[in-house]
Backbone as CSV, one residue per row, in Angstrom:
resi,resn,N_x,N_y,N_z,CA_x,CA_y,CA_z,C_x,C_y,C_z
1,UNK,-1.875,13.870,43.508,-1.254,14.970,42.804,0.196,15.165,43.256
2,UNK,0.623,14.581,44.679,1.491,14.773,44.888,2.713,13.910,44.032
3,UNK,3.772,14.342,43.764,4.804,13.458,42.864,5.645,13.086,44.088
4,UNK,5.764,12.770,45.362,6.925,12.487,45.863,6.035,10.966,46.496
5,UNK,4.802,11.530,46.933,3.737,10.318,47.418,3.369,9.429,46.223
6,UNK,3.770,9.733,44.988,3.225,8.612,43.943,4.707,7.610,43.835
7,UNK,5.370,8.649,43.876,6.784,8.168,43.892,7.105,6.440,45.595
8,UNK,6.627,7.094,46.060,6.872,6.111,47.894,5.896,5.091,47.545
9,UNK,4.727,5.067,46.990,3.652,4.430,46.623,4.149,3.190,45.551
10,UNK,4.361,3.612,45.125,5.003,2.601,43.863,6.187,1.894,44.375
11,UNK,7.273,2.414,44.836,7.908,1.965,45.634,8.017,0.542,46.633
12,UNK,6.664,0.970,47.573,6.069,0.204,48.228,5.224,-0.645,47.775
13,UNK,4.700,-1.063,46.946,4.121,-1.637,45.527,4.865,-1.965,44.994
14,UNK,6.133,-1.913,44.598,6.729,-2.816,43.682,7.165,-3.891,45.249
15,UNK,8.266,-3.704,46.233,8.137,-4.316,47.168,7.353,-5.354,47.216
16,UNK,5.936,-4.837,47.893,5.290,-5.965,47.888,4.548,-6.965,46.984
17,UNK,4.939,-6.480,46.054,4.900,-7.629,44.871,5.846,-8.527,45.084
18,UNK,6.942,-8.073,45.047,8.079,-8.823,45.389,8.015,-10.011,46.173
19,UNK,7.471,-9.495,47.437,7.702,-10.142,48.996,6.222,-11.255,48.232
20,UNK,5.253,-11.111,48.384,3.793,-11.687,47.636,4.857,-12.899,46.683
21,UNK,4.847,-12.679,45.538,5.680,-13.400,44.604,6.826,-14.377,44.939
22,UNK,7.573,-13.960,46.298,8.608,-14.929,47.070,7.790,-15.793,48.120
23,UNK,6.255,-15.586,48.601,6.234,-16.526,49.513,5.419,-17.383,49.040
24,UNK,4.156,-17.328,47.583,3.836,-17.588,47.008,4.452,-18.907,46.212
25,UNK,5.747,-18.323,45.614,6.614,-19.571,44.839,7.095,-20.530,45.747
26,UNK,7.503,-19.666,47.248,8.070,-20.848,47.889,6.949,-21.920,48.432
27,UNK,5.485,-21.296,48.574,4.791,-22.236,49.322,3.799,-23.362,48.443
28,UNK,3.550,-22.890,47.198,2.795,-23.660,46.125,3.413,-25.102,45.948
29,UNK,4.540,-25.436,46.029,5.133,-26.663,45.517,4.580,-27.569,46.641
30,UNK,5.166,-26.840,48.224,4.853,-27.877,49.434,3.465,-27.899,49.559
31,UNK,2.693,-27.005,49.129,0.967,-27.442,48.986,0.744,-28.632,47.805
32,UNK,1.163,-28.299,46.981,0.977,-29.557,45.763,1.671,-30.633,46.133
33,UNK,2.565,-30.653,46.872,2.772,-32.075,47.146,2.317,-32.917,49.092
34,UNK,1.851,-31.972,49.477,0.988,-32.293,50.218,-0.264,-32.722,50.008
35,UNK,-1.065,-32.179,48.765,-2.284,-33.003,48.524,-2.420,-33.761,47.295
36,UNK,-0.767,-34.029,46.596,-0.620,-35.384,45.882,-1.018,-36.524,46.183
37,UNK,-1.709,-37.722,45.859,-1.596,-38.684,46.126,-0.124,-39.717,45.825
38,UNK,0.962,-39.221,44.753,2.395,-39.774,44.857,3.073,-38.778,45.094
39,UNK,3.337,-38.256,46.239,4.414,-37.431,46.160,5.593,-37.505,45.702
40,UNK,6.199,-38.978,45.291,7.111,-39.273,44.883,7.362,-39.070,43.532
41,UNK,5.922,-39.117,42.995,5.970,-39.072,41.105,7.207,-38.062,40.885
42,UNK,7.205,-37.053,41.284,7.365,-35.880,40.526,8.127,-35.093,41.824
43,UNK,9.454,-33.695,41.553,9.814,-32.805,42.426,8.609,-31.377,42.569
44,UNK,7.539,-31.500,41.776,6.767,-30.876,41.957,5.408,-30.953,41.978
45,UNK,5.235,-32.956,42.385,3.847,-33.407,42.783,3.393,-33.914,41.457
46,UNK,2.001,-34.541,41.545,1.515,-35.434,40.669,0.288,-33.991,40.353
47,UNK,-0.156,-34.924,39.248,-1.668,-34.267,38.939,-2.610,-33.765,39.711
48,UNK,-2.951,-35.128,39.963,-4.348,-35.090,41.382,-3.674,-33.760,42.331
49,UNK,-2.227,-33.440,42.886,-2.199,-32.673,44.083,-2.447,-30.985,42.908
50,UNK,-1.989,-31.308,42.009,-2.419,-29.706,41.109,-4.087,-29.195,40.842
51,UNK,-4.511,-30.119,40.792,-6.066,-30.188,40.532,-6.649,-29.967,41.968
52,UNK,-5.748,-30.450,42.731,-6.949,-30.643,44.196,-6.575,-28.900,44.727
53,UNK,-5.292,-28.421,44.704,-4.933,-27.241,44.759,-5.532,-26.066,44.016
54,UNK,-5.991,-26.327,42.438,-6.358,-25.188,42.024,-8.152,-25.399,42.280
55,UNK,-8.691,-25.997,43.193,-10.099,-26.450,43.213,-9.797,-25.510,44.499
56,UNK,-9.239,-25.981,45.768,-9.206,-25.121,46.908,-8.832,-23.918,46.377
57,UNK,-8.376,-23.152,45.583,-8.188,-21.797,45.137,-9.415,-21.252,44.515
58,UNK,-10.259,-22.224,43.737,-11.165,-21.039,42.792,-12.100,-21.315,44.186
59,UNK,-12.248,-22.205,44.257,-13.008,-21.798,46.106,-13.146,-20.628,46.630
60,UNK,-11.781,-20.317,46.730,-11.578,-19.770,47.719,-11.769,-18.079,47.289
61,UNK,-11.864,-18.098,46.058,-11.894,-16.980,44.913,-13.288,-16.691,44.917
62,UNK,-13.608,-17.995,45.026,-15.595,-17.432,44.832,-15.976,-16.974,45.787
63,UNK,-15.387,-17.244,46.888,-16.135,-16.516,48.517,-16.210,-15.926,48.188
64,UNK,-14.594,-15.345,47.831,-13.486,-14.134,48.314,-14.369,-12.498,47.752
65,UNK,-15.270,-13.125,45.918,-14.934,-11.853,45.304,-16.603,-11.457,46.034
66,UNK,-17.298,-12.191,46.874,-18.995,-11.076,47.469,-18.487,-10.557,48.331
């Protein structure tokens, strides 16, 4: 109910979206081309390292959501 605490809240929420969203973009590429098999194909990895990446994610999603 308070408007100054919804106000700091959001605030802090947009932030960490922010910060989330910057370490996120920076770290996805060096994961995909770490579990490329050509890292060379591509500046942002081959197939196989996108596939092997979004397999360790829904993984990690299925623990995550019991």
């Amino acid at each position: 109910m308070n408007q100054a605490s919804r106000g700091l809240n959001g605030g802090i929420n947009m932030v960490g979206n922010a910060l989330a969203a910057l370490i996120g973009n920076s770290t996805i590429i060096t994961f995909v081309k770490l579990l490329s098999d050509n890292p060379e194909y591509s500046a942002y990895g081959d197939r196989a390292g996108w596939v092997k990446l979004l397999a360790i994610w829904m993984v990690l999603q299925r623990f995550h959501s019991w």
